[in-house]
C-alpha angles and dihedrals in degrees: 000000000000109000090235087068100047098101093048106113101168132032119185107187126183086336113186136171130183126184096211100298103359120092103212102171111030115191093332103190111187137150118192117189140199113288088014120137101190111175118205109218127179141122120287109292098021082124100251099137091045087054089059102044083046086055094055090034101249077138134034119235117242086217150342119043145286110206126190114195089342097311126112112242089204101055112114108263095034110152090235090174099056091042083064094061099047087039099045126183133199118210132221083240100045090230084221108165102242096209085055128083123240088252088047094050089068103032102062110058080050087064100036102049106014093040096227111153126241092267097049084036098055093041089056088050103050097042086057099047090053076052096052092039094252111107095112100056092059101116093046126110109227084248090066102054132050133270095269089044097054087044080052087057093042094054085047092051092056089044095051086074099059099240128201097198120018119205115209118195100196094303098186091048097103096045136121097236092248093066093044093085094052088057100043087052095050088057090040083061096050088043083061107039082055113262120160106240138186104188128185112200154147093219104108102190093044079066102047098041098039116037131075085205140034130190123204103211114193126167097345094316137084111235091180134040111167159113111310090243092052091049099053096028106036108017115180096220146064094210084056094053089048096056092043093046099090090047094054104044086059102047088054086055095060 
C-alpha cells in the first residue's frame, strides 16, 4: 500500500443507494482518515444517515464500493461482525437493551464478538464508563437514568469495543436540550483524545468547532467537503449558504 495512503481508514467510491425507485445516495465519493472528526451536515432526507448505515453495512449499497484499510467491506467472506466492532455506531435512539444493566450493555457485544471473557469484558467496561462519568451508574437499568446519560452508555458501549472509527447518526437528536451539551462534551473528549469520527448532526458548532472536515449533503450528493472555516465562511454553494443561513444569522444576533 503507498505510504501516502496509510492513515486512510475509510474509502467511499461512486456509493449509491436506491429504495426501490428512489436514488438516495447518488455517486457519493468520501475518504475518512485516521484522527479525523468529519461531520456530515445537510437538511431531513439528504441521505446522511443512510450514508452511515450504508458505512457499517445496516444497508447494503445498490453500487460502487465501501473500503476499510484497503479492503472491500462488500467482498463475499467479509467479517462483517468483527468490522462493527472495530467500526462502531451510536444511534439517535441509544438501542440500549432495557432488561440489561448499564455494565451489561456493554459487556455483552465484548463477549459475543471479541471473545473476552466476563471478567476482561466487565474491567473495559468499567474503566470506560469512569471515563464517560458513568460508573456509577453500572448497576442501573436505562430506564433508570436520563436521555444524556443512555447516549453516554451508548458511547461507552461502542468504546468498549475498542473502535477504530465511530460512526455517530444525530445522536443528540432525541434529546431534551438540557442533555444535548453532556453529550457534545463527551464526543468533544474523544475528538481530543484522537478518535476518528464521522459524525451526522444538526449541531452546527460542533461542527464548526470540532471537526477538521465537513461535508454539505443535499438530495443524495455532498456539494461541500471542506475545512471547517471554508464550509461556514466560503461555502461554494448556494444551496450550502441556504441551508447555513438560519445558523448564522443567529449566531450574529447573540
Amino acid at each position: 500500500m503507498p505510504s501516502e495512503q496509510v492513515t486512510e481508514v475509510l474509502k467511499i467510491e461512486h456509493l449509491k443507494k436506491s429504495f426501490d425507485s428512489a436514488e438516495i445516495l447518488k455517486d457519493i465519493n468520501l475518504t475518512i482518515s485516521a484522527n479525523e472528526v468529519v461531520s456530515i451536515i445537510g437538511s431531513s432526507g439528504s441521505g446522511k444517515s443512510t450514508l452511515l448505515r450504508c458505512i457499517n453495512l445496516l444497508e447494503e449499497p445498490t453500487g460502487g464500493n465501501i473500503f476499510y484499510k484497503g479492503q472491500s467491506i462488500l467482498a463475499p467472506g467479509f467479517d462483517e461482525r468483527r468490522y462493527r466492532a472495530k467500526v462502531g455506531m451510536v444511534f439517535q435512539q441509544f438501542n440500549l437493551f432495557n432488561n440489561l444493566t448499564v455494565l451489561e450493555n456493554c459487556v455483552i457485544a465484548q463477549m459475543q464478538v471479541l471473545h473476552r471473557s466476563r471478567q476482561e469484558a466487565e474491567s473495559k467496561s468499567l474503566k470506560v464508563l469512569e471515563q464517560i462519568g458513568l460508573k456509577d451508574y453500572a448497576k442501573a437499568h436505562p430506564q433508570q437514568i436520563s436521555g444524556g446519560q443512555k447516549q453516554r452508555v451508548a458511547i461507552a458501549r461502542a468504546l468498549s469495543m475498542d473502535p477504530e472509527v465511530l460512526l455517530f447518526d444525530e445522536p443528540t437528536s432525541a434529546l431534551d436540550p438540557e442533555m444535548v451539551d453532556e453529550v457534545l462534551s463527551s464526543m468533544r473528549l474523544l475528538a481530543e483524545s484522537g478518535m476518528t469520527m464521522a459524525v451526522v448532526t444538526h449541531e452546527m458548532a460542533f461542527a464548526r468547532d470540532v471537526s477538521s472536515r465537513v461535508c454539505f449533503m443535499d438530495q443524495g450528493r455532498i456539494l461541500e467537503d471542506a475545512a471547517p472555516e471554508t464550509v461556514f465562511n466560503h461555502p461554494q454553494h448556494e444551496r450550502t449558504r441556504e441551508f447555513l443561513s438560519r445558523y448564522l444569522k443567529s449566531v450574529q444576533t447573540q
